[in-house]
C-alpha positions as CSV (number, residue, x, y, z in Angstrom):
1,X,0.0,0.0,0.0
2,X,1.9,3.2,-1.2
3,X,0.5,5.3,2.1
4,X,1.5,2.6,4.6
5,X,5.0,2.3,2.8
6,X,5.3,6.3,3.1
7,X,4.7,6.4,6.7
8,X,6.4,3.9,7.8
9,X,9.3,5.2,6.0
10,X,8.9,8.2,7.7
11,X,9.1,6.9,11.0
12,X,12.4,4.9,10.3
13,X,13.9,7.7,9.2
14,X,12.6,10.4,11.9
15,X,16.0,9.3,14.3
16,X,18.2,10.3,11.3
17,X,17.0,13.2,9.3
18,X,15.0,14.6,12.1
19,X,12.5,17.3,11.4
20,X,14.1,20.9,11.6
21,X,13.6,23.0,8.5
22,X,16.9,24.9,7.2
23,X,17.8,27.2,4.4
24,X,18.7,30.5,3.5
25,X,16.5,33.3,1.4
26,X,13.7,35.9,2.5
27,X,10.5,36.6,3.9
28,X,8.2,38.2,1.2
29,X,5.6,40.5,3.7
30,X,8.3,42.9,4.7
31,X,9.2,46.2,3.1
32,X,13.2,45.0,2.1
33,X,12.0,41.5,1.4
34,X,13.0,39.7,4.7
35,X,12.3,38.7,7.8
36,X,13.1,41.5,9.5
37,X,10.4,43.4,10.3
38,X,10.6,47.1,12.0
39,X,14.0,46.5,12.5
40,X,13.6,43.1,14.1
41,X,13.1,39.1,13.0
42,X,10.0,38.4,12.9
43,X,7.8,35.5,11.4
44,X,4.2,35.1,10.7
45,X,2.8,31.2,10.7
46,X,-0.5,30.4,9.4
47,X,-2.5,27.0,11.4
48,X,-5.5,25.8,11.0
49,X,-5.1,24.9,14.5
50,X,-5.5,27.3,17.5
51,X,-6.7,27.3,21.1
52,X,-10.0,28.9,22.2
53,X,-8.1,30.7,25.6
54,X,-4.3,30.3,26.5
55,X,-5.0,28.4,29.6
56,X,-3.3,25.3,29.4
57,X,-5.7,23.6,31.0
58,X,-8.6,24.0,29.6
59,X,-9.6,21.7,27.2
60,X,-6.6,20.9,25.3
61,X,-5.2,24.5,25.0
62,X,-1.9,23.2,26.7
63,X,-0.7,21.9,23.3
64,X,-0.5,26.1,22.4
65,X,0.9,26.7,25.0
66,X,4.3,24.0,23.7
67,X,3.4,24.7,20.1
68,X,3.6,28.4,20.4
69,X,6.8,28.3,22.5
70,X,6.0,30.0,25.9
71,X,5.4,26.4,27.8
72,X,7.1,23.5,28.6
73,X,6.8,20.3,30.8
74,X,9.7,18.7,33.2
75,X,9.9,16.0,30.5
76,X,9.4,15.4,26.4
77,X,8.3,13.0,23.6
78,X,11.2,12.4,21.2
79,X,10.8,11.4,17.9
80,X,10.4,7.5,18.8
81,X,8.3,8.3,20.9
82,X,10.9,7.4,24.1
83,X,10.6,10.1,26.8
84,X,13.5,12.6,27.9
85,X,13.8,15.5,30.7
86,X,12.8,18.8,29.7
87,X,13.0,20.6,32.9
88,X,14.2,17.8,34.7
89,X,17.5,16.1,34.5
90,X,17.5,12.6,32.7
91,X,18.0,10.6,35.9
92,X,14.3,10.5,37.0
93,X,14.0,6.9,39.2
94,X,11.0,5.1,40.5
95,X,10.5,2.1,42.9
96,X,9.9,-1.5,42.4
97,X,6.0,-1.2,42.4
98,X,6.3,1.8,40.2
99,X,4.4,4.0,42.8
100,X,7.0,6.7,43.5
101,X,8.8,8.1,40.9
102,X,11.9,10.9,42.3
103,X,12.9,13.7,39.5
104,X,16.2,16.0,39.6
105,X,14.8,19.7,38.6
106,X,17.1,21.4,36.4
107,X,19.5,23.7,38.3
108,X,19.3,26.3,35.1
109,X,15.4,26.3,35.1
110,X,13.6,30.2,35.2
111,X,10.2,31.7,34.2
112,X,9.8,34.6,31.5
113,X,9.5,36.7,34.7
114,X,12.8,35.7,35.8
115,X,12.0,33.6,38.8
116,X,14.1,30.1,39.0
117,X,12.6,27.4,38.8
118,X,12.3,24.7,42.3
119,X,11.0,21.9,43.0
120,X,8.9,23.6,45.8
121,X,7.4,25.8,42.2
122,X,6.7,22.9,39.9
123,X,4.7,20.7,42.9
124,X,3.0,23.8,43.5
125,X,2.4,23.7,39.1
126,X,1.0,20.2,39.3
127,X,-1.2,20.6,42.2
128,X,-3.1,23.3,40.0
129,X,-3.9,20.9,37.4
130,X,-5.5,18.8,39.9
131,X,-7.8,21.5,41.9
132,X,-8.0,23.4,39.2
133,X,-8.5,20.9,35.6
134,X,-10.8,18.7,35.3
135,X,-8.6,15.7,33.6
136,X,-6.0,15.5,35.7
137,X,-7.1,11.7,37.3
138,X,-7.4,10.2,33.9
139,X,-3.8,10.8,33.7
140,X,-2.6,10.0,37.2
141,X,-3.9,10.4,40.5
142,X,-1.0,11.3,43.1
143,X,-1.0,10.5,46.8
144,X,1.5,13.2,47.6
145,X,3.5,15.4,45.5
146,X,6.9,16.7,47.8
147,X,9.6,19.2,47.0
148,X,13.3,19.2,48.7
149,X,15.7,21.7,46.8
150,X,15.7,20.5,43.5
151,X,14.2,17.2,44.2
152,X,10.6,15.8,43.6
153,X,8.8,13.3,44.7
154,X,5.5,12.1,43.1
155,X,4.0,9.2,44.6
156,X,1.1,8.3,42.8
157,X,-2.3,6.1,44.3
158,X,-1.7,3.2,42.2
159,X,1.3,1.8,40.1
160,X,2.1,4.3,37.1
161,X,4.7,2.8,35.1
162,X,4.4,4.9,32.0
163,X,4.4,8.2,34.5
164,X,7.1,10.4,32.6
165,X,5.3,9.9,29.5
166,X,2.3,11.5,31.0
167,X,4.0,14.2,32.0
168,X,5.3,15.6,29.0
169,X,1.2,16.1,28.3
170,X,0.9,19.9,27.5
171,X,-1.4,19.4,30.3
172,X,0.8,19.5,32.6
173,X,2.6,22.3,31.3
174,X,4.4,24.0,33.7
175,X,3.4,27.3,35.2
176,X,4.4,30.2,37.9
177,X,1.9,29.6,39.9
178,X,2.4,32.4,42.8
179,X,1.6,35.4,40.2
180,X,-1.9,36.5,39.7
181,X,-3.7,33.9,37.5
182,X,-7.1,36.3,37.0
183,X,-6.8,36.9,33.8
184,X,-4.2,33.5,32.1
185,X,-6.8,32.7,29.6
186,X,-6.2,36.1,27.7
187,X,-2.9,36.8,28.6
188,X,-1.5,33.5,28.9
189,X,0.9,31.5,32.0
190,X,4.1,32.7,33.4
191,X,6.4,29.8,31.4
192,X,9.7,28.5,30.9
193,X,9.4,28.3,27.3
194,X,11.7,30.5,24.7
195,X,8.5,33.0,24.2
196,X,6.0,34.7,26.1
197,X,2.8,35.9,25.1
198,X,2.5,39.6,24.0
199,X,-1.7,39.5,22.5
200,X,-4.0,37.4,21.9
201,X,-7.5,37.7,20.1
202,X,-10.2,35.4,22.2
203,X,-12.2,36.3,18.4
204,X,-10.1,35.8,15.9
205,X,-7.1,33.4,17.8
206,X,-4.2,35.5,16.8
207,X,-1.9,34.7,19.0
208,X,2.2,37.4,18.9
209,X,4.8,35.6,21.2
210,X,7.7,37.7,21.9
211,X,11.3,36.8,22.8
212,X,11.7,35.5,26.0
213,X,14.7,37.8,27.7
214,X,14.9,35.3,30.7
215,X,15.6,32.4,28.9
216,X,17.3,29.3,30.9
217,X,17.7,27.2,27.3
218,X,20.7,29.3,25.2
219,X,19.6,32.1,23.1
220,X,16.2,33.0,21.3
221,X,17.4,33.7,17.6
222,X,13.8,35.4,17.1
223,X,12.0,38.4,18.2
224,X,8.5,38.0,17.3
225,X,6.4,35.1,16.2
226,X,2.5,35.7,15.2
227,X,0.2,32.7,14.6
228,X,-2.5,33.4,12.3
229,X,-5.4,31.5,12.7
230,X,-8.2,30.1,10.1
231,X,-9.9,27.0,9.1
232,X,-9.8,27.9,5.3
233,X,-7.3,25.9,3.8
234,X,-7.0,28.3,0.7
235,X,-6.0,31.1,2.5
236,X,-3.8,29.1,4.4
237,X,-2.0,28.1,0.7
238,X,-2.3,31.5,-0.9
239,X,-0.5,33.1,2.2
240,X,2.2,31.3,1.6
241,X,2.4,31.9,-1.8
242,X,2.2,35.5,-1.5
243,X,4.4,36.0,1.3
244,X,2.0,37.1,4.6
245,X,2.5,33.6,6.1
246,X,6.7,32.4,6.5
247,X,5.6,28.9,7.4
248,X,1.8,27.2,7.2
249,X,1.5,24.0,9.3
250,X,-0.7,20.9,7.2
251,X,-1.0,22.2,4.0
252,X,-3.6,20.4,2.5
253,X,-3.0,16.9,0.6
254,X,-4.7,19.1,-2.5
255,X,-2.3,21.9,-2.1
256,X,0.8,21.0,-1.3
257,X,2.5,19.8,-4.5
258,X,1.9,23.7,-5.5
259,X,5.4,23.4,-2.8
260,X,7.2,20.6,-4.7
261,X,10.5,20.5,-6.0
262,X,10.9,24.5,-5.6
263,X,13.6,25.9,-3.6
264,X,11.3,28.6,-2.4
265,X,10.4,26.7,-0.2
266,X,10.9,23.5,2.1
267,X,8.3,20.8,2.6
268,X,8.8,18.3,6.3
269,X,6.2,15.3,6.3
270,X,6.5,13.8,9.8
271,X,4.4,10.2,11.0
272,X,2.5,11.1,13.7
273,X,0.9,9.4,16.2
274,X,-3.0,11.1,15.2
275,X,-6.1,9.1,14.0
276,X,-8.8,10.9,12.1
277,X,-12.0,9.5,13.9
278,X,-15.8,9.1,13.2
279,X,-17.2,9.1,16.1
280,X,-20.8,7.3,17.0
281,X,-23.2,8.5,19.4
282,X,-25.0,5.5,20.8
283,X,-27.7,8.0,22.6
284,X,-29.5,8.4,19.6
285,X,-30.7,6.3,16.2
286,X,-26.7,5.0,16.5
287,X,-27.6,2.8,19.5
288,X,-28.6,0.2,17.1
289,X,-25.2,-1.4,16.1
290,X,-26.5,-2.9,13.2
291,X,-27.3,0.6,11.8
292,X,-23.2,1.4,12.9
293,X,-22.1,-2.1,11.1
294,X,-24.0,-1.4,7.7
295,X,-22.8,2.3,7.9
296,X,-18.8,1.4,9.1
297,X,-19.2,-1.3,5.9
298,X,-20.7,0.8,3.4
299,X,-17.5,3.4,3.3
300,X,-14.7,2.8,1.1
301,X,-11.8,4.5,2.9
302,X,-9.5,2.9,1.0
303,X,-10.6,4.7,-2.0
304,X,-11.2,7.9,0.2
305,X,-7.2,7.7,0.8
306,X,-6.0,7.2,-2.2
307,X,-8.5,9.0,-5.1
308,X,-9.8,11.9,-2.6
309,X,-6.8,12.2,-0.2
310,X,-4.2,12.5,-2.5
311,X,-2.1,9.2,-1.1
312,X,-0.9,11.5,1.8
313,X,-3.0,9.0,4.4
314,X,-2.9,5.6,5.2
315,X,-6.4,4.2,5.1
316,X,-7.4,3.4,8.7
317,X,-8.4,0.1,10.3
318,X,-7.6,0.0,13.9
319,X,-7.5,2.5,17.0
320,X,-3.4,2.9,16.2
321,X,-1.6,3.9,13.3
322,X,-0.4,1.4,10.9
323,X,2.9,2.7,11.7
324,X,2.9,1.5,15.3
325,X,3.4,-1.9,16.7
326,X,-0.3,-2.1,17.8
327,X,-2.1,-4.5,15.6
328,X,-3.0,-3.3,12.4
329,X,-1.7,-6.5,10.4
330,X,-3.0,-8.8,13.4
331,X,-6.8,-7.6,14.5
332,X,-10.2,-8.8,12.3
333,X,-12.2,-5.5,11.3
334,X,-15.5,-7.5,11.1
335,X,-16.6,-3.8,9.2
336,X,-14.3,-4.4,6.4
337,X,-15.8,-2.7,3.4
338,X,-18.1,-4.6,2.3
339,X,-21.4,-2.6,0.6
340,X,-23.5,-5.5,0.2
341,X,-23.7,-6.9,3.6
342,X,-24.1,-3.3,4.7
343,X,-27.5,-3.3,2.9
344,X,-28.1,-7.1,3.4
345,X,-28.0,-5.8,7.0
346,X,-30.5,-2.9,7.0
347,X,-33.1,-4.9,4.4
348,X,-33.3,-8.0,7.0
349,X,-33.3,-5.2,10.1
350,X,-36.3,-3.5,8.5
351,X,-34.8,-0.2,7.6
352,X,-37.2,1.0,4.7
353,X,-37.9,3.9,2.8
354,X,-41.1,4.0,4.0
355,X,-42.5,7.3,2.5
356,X,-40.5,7.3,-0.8
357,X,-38.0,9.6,-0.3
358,X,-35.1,7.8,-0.9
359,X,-34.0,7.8,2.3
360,X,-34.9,4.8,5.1
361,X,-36.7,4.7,8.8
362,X,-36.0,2.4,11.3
363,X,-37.8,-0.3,12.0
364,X,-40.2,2.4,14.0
365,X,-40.8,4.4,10.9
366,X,-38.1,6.9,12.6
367,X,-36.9,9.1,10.6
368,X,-33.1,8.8,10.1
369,X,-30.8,12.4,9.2
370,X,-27.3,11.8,11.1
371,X,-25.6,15.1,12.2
372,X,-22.1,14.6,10.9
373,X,-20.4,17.4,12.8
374,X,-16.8,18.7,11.9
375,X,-14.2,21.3,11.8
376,X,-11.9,22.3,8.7
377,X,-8.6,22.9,10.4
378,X,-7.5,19.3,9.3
379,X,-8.4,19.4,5.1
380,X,-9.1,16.0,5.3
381,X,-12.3,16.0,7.6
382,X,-14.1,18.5,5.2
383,X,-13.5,15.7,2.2
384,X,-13.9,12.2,4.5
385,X,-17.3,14.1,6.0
386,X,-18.7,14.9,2.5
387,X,-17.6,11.7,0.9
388,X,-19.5,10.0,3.3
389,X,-23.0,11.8,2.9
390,X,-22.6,10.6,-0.7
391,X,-21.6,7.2,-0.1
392,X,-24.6,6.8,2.6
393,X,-27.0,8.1,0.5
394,X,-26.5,5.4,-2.0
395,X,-27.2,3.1,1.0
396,X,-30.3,4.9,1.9
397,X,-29.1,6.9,5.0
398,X,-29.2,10.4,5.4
399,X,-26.6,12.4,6.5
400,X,-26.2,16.2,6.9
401,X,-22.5,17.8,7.2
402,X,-22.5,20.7,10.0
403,X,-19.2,22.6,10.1
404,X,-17.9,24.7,13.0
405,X,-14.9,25.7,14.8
406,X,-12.2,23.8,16.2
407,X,-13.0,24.4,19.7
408,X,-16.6,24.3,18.8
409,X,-16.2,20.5,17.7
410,X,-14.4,19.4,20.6
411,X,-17.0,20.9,23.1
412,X,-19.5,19.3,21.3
413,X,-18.1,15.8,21.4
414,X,-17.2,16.4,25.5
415,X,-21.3,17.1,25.2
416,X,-22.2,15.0,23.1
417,X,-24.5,17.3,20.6
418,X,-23.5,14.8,17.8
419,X,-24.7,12.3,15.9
420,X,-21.2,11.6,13.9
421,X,-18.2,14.1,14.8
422,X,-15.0,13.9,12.9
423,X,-11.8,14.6,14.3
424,X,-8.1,13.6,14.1
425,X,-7.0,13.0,17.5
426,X,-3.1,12.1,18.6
427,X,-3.5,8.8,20.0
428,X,-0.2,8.4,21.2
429,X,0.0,12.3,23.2
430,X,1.9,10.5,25.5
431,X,4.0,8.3,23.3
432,X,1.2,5.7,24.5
433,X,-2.3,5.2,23.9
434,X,-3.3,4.4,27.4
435,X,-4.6,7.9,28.1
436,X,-6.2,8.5,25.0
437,X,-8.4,5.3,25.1
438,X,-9.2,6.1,28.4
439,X,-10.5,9.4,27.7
440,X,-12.8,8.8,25.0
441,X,-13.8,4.9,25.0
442,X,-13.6,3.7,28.6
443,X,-17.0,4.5,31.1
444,X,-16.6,8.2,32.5
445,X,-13.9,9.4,30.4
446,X,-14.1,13.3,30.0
447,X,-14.8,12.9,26.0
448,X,-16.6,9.9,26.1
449,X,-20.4,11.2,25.6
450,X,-21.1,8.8,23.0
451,X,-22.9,6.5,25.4
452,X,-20.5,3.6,24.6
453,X,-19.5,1.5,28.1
454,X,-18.0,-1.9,28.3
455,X,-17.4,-3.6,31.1
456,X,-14.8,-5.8,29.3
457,X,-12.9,-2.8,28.2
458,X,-12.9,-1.3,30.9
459,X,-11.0,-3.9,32.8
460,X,-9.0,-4.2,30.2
461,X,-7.8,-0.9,30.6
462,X,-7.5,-1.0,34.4
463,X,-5.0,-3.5,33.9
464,X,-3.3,-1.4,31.7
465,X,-2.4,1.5,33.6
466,X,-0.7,-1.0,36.2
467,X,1.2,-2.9,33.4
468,X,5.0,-2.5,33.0
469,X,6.3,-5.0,30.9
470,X,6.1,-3.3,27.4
471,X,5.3,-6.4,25.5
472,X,2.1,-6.8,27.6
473,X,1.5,-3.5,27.3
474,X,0.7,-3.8,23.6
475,X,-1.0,-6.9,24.2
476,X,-3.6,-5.9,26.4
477,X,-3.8,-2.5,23.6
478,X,-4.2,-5.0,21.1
479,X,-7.2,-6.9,23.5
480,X,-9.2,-3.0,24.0
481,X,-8.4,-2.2,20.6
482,X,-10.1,-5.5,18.9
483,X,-13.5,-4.7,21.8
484,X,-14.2,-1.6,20.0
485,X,-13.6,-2.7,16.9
486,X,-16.2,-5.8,17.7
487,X,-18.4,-3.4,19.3
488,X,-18.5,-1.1,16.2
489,X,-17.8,2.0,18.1
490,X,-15.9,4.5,16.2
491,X,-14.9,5.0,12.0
492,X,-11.1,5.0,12.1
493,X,-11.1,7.0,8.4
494,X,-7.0,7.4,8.4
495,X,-3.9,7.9,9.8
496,X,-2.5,11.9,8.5
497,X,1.0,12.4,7.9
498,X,1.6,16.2,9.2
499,X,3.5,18.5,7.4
500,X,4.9,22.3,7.5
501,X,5.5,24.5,4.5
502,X,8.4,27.1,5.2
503,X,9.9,29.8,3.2
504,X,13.4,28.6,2.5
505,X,14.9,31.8,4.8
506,X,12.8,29.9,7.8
507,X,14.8,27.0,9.9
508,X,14.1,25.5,13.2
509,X,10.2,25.2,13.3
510,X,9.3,21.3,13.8
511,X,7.2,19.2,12.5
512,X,7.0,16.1,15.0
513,X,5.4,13.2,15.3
514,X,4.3,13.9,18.9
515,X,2.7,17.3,17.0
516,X,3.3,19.3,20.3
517,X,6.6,21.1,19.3
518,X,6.7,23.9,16.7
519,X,8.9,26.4,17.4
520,X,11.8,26.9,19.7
521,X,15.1,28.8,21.1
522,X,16.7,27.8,17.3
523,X,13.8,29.0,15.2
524,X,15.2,31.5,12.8
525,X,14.8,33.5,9.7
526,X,17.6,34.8,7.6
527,X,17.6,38.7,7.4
């Protein structure tokens, strides 16, 4: 499969080639042609992507917090997906039962304000994110958290042997908590990152970082970053191409050979660990799985992938990326794409067009019109979304496409005012998908309102969070991962490969496959 071959090239070469841009030439949006703007660098990066305040912990605006440079957490996801210190030394240790882990903070840590950087300060940062989140527990839940010097302890309720990968979450970015926190969700966190926040627009997302003057990691080669924010993938590409955006993170799959084989400008594809999901909500018409069987068998993602998408996915199957050692080769779909069981199915269920229409009922003489909510900040949701309305139609079901925001989409699926959401998730936001499939599939997790609960899952999961051995780790992924797919819970559409577009004067902004880290102390632009 040429998709599954990309990727997986991608990932064996990540350790090598590694994922910082480079080159020499100018930024187009200034008056003299470079990057230096007013007298100072200065770069201007279009997303689709953006956070709806710049608290990191609310809803997932913690991965802004990394991405645009003015956060950090006391340890980070390489590209392997292996776990380092960030703001902690590398010699982190934990005890036989996995319950207390001990962590060395860095002796060079300070905030933007200047303040340094204790143990005493970053307990005092992770006991906000449990009174003051709400997510906190489906991460970890500590019995004690205790600060000596430099030195701190975290001893945790029950065994957490994957504990430093949960702690390079942007959720647990960490933060000066003794300042005044009234008004963080405008103005942003006292960090330890590179940047700090100068403005940001709670309308329109803007979001101008400015060099960080306190800076603990080496010197910030930028004065100014701006991310500008929109969903609409064309202005995303002609900003580019006309100069008012430096860099553009994703460039759609329809767009980005306009980029190709020009030394203008420089192209990084990067693996990642995400999963473009269609999401079921079992509270309405959906509880029936036979109406989620015949719909998960009716759509052809393979030919989604490859004729709509470009070839710049890998058609989905499982939970976890093809590109991970989590089953994709090993687990039965029982949905595999097969149209005419999908309407053997709804013919022997009694789903009938009853009043001519072209469109069925249920069994009840219902009438069936799925809300298939999305959000165009990823340009493959927009195409996966429509594609399926066509393909269902055929099949007799009606579906109806309603577009919104980013944030809008994900407070909508924590709601559940859905009937079908689309969204491409990291699975692996802690190099592991323990938390992920605990937030959205297992009974209570905070994005799980799509009714779904299995007792068998759930255990499955328990026993999880307590497992060390690495090889049973994947095992008992493997186990949850075949439930839902026997349960017909979600659509796994496809596995992106992430990208970032840069003028060829632009270096040092990432493209990673953990998708947190965008910029940093060696983003530059030549002037």
């Amino acid at each position: 499969m040429k998709g599954t071959k990309k990727i997986l090239a991608l990932l064996l070469c990540l350790a090598m080639a590694g994922t910082l841009l480079s080159g020499c030439g100018g930024s187009e949006d200034s008056a003299d042609g470079t990057g230096s703007r007013g007298g100072s660098k200065s770069l201007v990066i279009g997303t689709g992507q953006s956070c709806g305040t710049l608290d990191p912990l609310q809803s997932y605006d913690g991965w802004y917090a990394v991405r645009f440079g003015f956060g950090q957490t006391l340890t980070k996801l390489n590209d392997d997906f292996s776990v380092s210190g960030w703001l902690v030394e590398d010699d982190y240790t934990v005890n036989e039962d996995n319950t207390v882990w001990t962590f060395t903070i860095r002796d060079d840590v300070t905030f933007s304000n200047g303040a340094k950087l204790t143990a005493e300060l970053a307990k005092a940062s992770l006991e906000n994110v449990y009174e003051n989140g709400t997510r906190g527990t489906e991460y970890f839940t500590p019995a004690s958290i205790e600060a000596e010097g430099q030195t701190l302890t975290i001893t945790t309720e029950n065994p957490e042997p994957i504990l430093p990968n949960k702690l390079a979450d942007p959720y647990f970015t960490i933060i000066d908590t003794t300042v005044d926190m009234t008004n963080i969700a405008d103005e942003g966190p006292i960090g330890t990152g590179p940047f700090v926040v100068e403005s940001f627009d709670p309308t329109t997302k803007e979001t101008v970082v400015v060099k960080n003057e306190n800076y603990w990691g080496g010197e910030v080669l930028v004065d100014q970053i701006t991310f500008v924010y929109t969903e609409d993938q064309s202005t995303l590409t002609m900003g580019l191409q006309s100069g008012d955006f430096d860099a553009v993170y994703n460039v759609s799959m329809t767009s980005i050979g306009d980029f190709e084989d020009n030394d203008d400008y420089i192209i990084v594809r990067t693996a990642s660990g995400r999963t473009t999901h269609g999401f079921m909500n079992q509270n309405g018409v959906l509880g029936d799985e036979t109406l989620r069987q015949a719909i998960m068998r009716y759509i052809n993602k393979e030919s989604y992938c490859e004729d709509l998408l470009n070839g710049e996915y890998v058609v989905g199957k499982t939970l976890l990326t093809s590109a991970s050692a989590y089953g994709y080769d090993e687990l039965t779909d029982i949905n595999a794409y097969d149209p005419e069981s999908a309407v053997q199915l709804l013919d022997e269920a009694g789903y009938e067009d009853i009043d001519g229409d072209g469109f069925r009922e249920t069994p009840d003489g219902e009438e069936i019109n799925l809300r298939f909510v999305y959000y165009t900040g990823r340009p493959e949701q927009q195409i996966v979304v429509e594609a399926t309305q066509l393909e269902l139609a055929r099949l007799g079901i009606q579906v109806t496409p309603e577009v919104h925001d980013t944030q809008t989409v994900i407070d909508m699926l924590g709601s559940g005012d859905y009937d079908m959401l689309c969204m491409s998730i990291n699975v692996l936001n802690c190099g592991d998908p323990e938390n992920h499939m605990t937030t959205y599939f297992k009974t209570g997790g905070s994005y799980n309102a799509s009714g779904y609960s299995s007792a068998e899952f759930d255990a499955i999961m328990d026993e999880l969070t307590v497992t060390a051995d690495p090889e049973q780790r994947v095992e008992l992924v493997k186990e949850a991962e075949q439930i839902l797919m026997d349960d017909s819970v979600c659509i796994y559409y496809c596995y992106p490969i992430m990208n970032f577009v840069t003028k060829s004067s632009v270096s040092g902004i990432t493209s990673t496959p953990a998708d947190f880290y965008w910029v940093s102390e060696d983003t530059d632009v030549q002037v």
